[in-house]
BAVEX-774033 format. One line per 3 residues: number of its first residue (from 1); for each residue x, y, z of N, C-alpha, C. Coordinates in nm, 2 decimals, always signed. Layout:
NUM) X:Y:Z:X:Y:Z:X:Y:Z; ...
This chain:
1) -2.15:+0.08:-1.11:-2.07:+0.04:-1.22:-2.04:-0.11:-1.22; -2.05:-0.18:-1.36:-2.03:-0.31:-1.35:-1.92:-0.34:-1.31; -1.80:-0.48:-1.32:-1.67:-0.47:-1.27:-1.61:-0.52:-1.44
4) -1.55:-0.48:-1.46:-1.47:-0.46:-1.56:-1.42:-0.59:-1.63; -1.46:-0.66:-1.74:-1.43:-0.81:-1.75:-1.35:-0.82:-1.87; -1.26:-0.89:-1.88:-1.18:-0.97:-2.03:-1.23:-1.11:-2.05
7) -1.33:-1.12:-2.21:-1.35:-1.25:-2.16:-1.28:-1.35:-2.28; -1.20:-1.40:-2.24:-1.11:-1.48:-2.33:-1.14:-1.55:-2.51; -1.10:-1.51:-2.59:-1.15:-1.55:-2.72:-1.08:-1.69:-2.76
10) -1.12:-1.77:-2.72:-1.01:-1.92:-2.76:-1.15:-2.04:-2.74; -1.10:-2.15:-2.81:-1.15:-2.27:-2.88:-1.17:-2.31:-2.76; -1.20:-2.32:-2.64:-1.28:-2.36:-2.58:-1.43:-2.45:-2.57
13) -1.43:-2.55:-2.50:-1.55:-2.65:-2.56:-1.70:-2.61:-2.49; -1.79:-2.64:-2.54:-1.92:-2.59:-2.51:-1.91:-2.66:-2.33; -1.98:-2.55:-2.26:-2.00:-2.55:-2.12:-1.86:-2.49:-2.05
16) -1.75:-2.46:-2.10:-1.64:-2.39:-2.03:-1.67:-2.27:-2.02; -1.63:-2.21:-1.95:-1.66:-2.07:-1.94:-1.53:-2.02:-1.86; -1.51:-1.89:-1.92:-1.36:-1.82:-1.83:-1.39:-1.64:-1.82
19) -1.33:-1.59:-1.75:-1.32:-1.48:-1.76:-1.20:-1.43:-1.67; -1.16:-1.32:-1.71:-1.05:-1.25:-1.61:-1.06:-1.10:-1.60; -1.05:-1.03:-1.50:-1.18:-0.93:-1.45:-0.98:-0.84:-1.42
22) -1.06:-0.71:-1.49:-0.98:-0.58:-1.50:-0.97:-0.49:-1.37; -0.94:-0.36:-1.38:-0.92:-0.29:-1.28:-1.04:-0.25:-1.22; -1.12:-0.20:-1.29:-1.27:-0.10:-1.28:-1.39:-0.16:-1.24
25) -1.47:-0.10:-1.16:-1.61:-0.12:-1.16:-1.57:-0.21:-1.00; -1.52:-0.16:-0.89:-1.50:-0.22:-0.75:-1.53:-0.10:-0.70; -1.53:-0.19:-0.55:-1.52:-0.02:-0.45:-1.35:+0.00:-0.35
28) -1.30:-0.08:-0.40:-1.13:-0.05:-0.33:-1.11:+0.08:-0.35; -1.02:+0.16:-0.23:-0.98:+0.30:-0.25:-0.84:+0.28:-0.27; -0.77:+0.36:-0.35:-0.66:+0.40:-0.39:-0.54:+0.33:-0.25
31) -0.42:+0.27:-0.28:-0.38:+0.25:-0.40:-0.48:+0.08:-0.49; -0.53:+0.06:-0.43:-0.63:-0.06:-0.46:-0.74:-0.06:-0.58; -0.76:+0.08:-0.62:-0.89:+0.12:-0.64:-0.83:+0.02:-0.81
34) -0.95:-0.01:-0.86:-1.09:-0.05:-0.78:-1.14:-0.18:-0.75; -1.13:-0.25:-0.84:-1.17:-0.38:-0.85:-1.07:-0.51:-0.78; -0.98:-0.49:-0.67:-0.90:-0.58:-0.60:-0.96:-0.67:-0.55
37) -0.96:-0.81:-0.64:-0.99:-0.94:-0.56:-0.91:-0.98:-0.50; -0.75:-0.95:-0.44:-0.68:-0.97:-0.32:-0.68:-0.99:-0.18; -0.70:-1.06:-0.13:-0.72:-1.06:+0.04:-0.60:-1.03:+0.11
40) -0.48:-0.98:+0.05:-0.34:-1.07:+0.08:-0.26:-0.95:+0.06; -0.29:-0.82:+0.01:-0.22:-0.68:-0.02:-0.28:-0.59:+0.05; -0.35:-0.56:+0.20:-0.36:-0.44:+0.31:-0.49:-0.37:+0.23
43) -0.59:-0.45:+0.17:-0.68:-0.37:+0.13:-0.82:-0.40:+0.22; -0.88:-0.30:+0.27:-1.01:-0.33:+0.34:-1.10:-0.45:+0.31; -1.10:-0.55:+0.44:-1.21:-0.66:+0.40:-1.32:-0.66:+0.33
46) -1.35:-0.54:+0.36:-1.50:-0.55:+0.33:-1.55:-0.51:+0.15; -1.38:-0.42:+0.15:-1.42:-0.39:+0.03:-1.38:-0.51:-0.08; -1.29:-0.62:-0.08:-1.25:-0.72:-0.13:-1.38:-0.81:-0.15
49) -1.42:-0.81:-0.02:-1.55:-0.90:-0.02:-1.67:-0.80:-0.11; -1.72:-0.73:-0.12:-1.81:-0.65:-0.21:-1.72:-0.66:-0.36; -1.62:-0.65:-0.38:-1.54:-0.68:-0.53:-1.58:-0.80:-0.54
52) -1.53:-0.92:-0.47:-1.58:-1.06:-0.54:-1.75:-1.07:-0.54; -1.87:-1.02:-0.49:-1.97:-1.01:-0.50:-1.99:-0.97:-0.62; -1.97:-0.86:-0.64:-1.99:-0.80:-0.75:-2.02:-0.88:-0.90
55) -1.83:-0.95:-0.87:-1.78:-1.02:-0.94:-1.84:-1.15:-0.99; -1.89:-1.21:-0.89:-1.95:-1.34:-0.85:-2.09:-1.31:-0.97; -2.20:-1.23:-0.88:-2.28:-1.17:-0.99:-2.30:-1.15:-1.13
58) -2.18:-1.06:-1.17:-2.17:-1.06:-1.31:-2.14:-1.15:-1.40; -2.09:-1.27:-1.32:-2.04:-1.35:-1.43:-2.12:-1.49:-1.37; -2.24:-1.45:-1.31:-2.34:-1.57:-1.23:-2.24:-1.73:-1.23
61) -2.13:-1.67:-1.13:-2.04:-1.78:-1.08:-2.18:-1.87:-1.01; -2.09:-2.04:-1.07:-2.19:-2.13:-0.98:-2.18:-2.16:-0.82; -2.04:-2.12:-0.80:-2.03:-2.11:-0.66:-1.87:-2.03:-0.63
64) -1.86:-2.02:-0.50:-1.74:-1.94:-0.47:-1.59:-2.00:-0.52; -1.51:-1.91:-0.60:-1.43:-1.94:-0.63:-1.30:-2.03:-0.56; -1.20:-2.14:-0.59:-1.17:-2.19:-0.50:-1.02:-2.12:-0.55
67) -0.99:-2.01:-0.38:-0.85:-1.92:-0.40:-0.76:-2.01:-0.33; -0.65:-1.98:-0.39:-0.48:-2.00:-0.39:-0.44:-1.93:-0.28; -0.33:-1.95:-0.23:-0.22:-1.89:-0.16:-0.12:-1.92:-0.25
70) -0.09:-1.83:-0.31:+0.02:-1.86:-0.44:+0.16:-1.80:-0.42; +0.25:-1.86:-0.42:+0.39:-1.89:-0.37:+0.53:-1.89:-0.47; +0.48:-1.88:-0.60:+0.56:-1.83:-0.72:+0.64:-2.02:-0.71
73) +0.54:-2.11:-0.66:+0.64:-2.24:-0.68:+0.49:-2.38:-0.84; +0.55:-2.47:-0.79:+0.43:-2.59:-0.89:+0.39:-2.65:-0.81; +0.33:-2.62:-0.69:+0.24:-2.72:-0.63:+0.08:-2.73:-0.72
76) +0.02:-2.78:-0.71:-0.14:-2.78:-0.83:-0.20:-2.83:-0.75; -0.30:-2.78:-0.69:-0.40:-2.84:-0.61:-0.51:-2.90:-0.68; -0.54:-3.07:-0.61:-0.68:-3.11:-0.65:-0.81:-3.03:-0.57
79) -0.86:-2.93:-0.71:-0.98:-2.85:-0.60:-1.05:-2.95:-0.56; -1.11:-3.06:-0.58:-1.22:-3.17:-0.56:-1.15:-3.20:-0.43; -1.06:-3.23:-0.44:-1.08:-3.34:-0.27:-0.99:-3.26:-0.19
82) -1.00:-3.15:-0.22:-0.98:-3.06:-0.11:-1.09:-3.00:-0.12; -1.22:-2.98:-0.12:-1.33:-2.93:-0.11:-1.39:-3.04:-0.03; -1.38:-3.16:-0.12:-1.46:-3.27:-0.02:-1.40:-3.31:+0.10
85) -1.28:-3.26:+0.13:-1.20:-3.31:+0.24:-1.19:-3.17:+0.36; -1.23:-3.03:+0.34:-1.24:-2.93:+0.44:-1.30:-2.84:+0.35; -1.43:-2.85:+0.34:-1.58:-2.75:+0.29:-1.55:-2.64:+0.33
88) -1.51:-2.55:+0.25:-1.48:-2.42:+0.31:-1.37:-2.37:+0.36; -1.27:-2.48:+0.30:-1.16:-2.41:+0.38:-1.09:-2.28:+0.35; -0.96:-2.26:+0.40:-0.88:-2.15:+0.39:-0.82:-2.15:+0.26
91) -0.78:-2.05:+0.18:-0.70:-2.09:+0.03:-0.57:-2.14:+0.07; -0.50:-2.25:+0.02:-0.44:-2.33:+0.00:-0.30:-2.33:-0.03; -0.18:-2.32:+0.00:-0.05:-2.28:-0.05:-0.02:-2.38:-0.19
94) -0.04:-2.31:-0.30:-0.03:-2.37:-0.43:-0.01:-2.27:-0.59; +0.04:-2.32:-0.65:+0.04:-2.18:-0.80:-0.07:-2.26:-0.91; -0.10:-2.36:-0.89:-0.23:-2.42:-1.02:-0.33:-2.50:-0.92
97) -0.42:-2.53:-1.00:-0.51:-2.60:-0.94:-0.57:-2.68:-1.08; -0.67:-2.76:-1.06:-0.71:-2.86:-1.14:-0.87:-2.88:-1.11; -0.96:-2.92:-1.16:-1.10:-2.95:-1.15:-1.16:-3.10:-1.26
100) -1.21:-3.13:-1.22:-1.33:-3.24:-1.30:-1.45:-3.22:-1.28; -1.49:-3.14:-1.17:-1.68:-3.14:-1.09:-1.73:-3.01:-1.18; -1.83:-3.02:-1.22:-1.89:-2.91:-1.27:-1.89:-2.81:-1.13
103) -1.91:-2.67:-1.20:-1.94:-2.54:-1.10:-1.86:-2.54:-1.02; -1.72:-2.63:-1.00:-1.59:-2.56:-0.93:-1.51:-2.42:-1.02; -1.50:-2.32:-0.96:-1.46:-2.25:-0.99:-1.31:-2.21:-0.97
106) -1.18:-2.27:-1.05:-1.07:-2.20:-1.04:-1.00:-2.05:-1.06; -0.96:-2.07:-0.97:-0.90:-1.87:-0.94:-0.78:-1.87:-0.93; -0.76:-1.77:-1.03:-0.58:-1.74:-1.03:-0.56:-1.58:-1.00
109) -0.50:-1.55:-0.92:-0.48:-1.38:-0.88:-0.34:-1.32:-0.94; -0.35:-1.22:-1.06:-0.22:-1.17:-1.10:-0.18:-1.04:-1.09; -0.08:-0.97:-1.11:-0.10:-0.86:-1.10:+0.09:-0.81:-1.20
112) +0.12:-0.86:-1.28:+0.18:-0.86:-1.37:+0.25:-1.05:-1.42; +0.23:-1.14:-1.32:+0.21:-1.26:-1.35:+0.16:-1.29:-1.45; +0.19:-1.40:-1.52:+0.06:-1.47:-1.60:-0.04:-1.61:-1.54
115) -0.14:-1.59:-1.57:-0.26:-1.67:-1.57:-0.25:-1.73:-1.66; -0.25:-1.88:-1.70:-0.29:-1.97:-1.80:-0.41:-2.10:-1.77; -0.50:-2.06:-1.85:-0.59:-2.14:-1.81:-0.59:-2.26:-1.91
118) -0.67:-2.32:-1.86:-0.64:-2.48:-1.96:-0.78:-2.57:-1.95; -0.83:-2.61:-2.08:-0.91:-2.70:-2.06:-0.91:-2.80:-2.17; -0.95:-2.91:-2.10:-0.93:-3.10:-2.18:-1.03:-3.01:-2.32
121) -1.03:-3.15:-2.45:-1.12:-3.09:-2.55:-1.24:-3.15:-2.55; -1.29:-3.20:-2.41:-1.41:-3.23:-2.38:-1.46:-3.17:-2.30; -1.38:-3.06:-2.25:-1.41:-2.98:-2.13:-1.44:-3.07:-1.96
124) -1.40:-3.21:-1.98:-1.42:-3.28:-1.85:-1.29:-3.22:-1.75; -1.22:-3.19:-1.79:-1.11:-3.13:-1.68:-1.02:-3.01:-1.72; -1.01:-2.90:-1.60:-0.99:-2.76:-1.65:-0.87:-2.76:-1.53
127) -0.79:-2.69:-1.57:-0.65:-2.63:-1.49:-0.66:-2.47:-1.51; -0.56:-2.45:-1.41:-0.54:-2.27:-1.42:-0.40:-2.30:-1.32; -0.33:-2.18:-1.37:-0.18:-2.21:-1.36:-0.14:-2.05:-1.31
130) -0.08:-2.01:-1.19:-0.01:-1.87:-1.20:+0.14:-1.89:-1.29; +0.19:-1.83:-1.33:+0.32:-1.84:-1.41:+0.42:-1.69:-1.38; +0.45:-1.69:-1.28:+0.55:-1.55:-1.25:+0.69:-1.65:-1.34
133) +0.79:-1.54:-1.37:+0.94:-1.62:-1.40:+0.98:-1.77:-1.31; +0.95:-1.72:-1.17:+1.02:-1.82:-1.11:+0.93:-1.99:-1.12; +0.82:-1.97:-1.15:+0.72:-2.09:-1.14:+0.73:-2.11:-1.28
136) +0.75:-2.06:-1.40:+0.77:-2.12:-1.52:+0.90:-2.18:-1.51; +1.02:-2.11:-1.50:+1.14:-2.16:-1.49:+1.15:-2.32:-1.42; +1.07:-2.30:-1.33:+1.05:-2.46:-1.23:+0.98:-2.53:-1.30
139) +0.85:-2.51:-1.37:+0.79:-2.58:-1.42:+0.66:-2.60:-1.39; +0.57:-2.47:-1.37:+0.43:-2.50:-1.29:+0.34:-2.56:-1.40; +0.34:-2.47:-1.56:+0.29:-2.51:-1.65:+0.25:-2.67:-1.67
142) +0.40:-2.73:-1.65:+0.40:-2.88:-1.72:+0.40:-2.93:-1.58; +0.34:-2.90:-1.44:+0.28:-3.00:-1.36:+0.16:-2.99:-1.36; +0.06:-2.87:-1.41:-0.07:-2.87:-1.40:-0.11:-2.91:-1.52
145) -0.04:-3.01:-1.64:-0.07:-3.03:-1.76:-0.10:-3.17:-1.73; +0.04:-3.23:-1.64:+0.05:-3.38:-1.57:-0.08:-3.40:-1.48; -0.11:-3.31:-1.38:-0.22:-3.32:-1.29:-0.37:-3.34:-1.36
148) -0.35:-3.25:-1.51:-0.50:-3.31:-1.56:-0.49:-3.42:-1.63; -0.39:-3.50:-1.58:-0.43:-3.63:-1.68:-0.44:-3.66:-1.81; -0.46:-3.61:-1.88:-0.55:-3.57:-2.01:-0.40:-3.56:-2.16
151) -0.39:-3.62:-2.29:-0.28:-3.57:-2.34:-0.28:-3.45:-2.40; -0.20:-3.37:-2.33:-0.13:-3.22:-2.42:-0.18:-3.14:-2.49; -0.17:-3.27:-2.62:-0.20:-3.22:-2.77:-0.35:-3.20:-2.75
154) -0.43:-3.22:-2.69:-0.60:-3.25:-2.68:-0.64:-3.12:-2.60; -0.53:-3.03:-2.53:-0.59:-2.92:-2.44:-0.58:-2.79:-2.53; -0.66:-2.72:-2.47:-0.66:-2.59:-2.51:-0.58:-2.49:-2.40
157) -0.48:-2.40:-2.44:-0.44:-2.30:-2.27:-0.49:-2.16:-2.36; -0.49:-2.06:-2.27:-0.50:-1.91:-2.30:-0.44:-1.85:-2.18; -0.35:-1.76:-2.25:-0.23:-1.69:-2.16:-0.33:-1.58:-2.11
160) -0.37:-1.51:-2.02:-0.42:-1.35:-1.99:-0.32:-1.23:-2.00; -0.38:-1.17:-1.90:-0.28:-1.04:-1.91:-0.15:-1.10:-1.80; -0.01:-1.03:-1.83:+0.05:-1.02:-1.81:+0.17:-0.93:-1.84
163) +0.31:-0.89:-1.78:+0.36:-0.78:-1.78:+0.46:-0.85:-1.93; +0.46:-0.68:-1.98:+0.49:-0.72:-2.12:+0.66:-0.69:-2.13; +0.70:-0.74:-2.26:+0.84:-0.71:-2.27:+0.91:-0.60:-2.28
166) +0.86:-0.52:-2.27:+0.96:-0.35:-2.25:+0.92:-0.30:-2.15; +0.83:-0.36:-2.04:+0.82:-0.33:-1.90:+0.91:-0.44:-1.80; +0.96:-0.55:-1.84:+1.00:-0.63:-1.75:+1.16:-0.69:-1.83
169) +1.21:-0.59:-1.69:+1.37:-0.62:-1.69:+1.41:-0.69:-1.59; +1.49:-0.78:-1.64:+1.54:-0.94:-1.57:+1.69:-0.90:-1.55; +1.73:-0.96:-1.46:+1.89:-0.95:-1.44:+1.96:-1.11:-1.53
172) +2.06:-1.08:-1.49:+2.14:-1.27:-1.55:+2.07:-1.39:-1.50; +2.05:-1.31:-1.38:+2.03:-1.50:-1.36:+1.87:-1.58:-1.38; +1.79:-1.47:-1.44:+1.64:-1.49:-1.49:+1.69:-1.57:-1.65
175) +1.79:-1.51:-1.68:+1.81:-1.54:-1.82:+1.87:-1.67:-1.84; +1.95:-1.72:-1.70:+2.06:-1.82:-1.70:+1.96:-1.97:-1.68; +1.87:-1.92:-1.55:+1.75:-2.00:-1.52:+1.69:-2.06:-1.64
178) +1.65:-1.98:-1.75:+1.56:-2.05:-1.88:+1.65:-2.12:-1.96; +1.77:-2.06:-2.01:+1.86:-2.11:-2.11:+1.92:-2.25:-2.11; +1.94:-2.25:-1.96:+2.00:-2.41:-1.86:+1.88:-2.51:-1.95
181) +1.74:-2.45:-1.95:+1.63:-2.63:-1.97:+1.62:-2.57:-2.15; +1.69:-2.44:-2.22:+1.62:-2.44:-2.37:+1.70:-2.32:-2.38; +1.84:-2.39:-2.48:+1.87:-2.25:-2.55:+1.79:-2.17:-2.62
184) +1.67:-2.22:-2.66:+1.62:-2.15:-2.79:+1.55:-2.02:-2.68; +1.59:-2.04:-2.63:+1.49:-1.93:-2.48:+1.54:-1.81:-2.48; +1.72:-1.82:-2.51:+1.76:-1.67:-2.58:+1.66:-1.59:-2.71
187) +1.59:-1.65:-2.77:+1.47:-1.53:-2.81:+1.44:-1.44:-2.73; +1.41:-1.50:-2.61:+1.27:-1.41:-2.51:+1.37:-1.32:-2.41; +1.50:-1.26:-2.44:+1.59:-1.22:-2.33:+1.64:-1.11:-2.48
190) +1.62:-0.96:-2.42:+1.66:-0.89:-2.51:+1.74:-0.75:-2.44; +1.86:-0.76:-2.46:+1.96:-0.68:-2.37:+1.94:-0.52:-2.41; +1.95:-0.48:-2.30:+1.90:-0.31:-2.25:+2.05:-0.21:-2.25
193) +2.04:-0.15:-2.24:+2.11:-0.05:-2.19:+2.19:+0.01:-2.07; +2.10:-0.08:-2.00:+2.16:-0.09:-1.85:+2.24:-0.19:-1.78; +2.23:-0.30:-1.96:+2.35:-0.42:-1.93:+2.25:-0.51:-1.86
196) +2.14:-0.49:-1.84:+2.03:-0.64:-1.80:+1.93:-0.68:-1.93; +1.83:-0.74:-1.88:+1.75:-0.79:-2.06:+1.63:-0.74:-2.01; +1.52:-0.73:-2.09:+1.39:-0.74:-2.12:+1.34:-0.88:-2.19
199) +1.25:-0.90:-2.05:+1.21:-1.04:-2.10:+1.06:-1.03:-2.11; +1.08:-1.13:-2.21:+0.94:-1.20:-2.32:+0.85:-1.31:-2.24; +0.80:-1.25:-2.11:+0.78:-1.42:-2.05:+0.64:-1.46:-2.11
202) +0.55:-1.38:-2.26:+0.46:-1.46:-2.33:+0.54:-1.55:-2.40; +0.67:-1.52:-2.48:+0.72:-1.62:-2.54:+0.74:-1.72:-2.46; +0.84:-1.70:-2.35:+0.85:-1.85:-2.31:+0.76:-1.93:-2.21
205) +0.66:-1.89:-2.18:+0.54:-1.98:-2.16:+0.46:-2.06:-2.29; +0.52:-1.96:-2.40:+0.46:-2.06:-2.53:+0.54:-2.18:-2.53; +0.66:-2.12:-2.53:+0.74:-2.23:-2.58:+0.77:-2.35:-2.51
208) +0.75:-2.31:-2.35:+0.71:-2.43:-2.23:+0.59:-2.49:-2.30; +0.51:-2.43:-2.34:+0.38:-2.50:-2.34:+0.39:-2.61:-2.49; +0.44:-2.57:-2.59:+0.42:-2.59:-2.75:+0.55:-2.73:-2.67
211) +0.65:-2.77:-2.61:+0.76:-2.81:-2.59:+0.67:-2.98:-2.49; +0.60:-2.90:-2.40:+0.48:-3.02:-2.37:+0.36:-3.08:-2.43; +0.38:-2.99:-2.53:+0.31:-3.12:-2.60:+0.16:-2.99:-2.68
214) +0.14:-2.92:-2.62:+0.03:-2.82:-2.65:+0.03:-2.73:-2.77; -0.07:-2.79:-2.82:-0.10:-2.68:-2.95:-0.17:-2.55:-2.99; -0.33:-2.59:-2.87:-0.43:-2.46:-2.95:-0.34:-2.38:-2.83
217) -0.33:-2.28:-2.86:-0.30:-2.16:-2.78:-0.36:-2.02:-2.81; -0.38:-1.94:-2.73:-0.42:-1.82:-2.75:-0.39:-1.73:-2.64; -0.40:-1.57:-2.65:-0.35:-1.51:-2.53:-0.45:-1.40:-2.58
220) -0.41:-1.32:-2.46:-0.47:-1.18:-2.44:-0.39:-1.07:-2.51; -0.30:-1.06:-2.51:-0.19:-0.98:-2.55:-0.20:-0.85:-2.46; -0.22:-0.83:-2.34:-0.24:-0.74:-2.28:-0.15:-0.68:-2.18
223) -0.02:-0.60:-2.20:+0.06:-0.56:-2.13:+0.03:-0.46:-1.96; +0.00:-0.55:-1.86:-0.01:-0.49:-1.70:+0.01:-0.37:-1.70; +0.16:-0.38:-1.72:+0.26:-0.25:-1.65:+0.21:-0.12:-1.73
226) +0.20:-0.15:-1.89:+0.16:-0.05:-1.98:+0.04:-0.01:-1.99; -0.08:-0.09:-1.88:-0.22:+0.01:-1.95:-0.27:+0.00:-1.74; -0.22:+0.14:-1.73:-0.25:+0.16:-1.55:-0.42:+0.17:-1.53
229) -0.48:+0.20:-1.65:-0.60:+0.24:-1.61:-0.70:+0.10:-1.60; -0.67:+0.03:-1.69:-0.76:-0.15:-1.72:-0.66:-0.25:-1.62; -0.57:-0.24:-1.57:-0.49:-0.31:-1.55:-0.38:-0.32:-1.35
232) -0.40:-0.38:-1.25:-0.32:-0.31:-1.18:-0.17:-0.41:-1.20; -0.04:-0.35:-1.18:+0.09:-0.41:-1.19:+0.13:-0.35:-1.08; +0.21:-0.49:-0.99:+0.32:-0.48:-0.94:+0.47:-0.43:-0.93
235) +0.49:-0.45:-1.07:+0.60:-0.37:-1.07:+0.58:-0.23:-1.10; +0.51:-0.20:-1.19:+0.47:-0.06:-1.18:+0.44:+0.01:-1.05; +0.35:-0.01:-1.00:+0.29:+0.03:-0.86:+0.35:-0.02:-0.71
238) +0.43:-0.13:-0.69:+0.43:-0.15:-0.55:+0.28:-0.24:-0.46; +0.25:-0.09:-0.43:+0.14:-0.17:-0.31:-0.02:-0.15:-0.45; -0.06:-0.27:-0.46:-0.18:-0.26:-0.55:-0.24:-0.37:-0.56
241) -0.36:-0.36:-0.62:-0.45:-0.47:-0.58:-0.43:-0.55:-0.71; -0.51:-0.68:-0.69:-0.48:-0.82:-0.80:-0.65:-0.80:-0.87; -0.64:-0.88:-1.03:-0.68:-0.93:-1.12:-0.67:-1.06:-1.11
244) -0.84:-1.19:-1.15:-0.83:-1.27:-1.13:-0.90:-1.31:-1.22; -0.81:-1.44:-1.27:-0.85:-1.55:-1.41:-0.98:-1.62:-1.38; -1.03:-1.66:-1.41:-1.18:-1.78:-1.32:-1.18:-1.85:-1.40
247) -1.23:-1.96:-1.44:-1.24:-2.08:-1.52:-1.36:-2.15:-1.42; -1.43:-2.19:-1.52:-1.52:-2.32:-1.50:-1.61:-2.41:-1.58; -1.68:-2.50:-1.53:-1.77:-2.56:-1.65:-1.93:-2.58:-1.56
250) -2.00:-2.53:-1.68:-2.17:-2.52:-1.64:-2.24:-2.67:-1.62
């Protein structure tokens, strides 16, 4: 079975290339199954390593992806001179990363998070961004926008899958966190029944994004939590394997 791909519909410039790869078509066993590109959630080496193969194949990556150790903070790694500085290294404690070399491949691993990928409108420099609550509320978005140099208005981002608003309930102080940098952020906080909110975190990554300067935008519209079979989520599930954004240029 192939492995399962989403491949992003957005104004992206000739030679970019993206994809972000679904549940299906791996060999992880349950709670994993199937397609877990995670090294980092108790799933068999070997089968991770056959999932990114797989992976690699299908979408004739130019070379191995360069992985995160992702931390829910804005650090943005330069993949270039950390490639040129330890060939091979270990993934990296960081939530974005950044490129200019053709055939670097950025990787973002989610699993009700958002992926936002980003490229210049010349396609000379590409970002990818994890975006859980806590890293938007900080500001991962608008340091991996700074790290590419590039102005704003001139990038393209596309949001992936992420966990949708009537699956993700926030307490106060998720709501207090956004409202402090943008009243208007009360849109995306929609109070429950249980006396906490349902939060909108596609809206407010737009509105981080449209607020720095960014125009083309596009998403997935693809709610995690709500489609178990295409999709694995963390909050739904607990122990389960990750979904990963790729980005690159040919």
């Amino acid at each position: 079975m192939s492995p399962a791909l989403l491949l992003p519909q957005w104004a992206a410039p000739p030679g970019v290339r993206a994809a972000c790869t679904l549940r299906g078509g791996g060999t992880s066993a349950a709670p994993w199954d199937s397609l877990n590109l995670g090294s980092h959630v108790g799933d068999d080496p070997a089968a991770v390593a056959e999932n990114r193969r797989r992976v690699a194949e299908a979408l004739a990556l130019p070379a191995a992806p360069f992985w995160l150790e992702q931390v829910h903070g804005t650090h943005v790694a330069d993949a270039d001179a950390l490639a040129r500085a330890v060939p091979g290294a270990a993934a990296v404690p960081a939530d974005a990363a950044v490129t200019r070399e053709r055939g670097r491949v950025l990787a973002i691993l989610v699993a009700d998070c958002l992926p936002v990928l980003f490229a210049s409108a010349d396609g000379s420099v590409l970002g990818a961004a994890h975006a859980g609550w806590r890293g938007l509320a900080a500001g991962v978005l608008e340091a991996t926008l700074v790290a590419m140099r590039v102005p704003a208005a001139s990038v393209h981002a596309w949001l992936g899958p992420a966990i949708g608003t009537g699956q993700f309930e926030v307490g106060d102080e998720v709501r207090a966190a956004f409202l402090a940098q943008d009243a208007g952020a009360d849109a995306a906080f929609h109070a429950n029944a249980r006396g906490r909110w349902q939060c909108d975190l596609l809206l407010l990554a737009r509105r981080r994004l449209a607020a720095a300067g960014v125009r083309q935008l596009s998403g997935a519209q693809l709610c995690t939590a709500s489609n178990p079979r295409e999709c694995f989520s963390f909050r739904r599930d607990g122990r389960t394997g990750r979904m990963a954004a790729l980005l690159w240029r040919d």
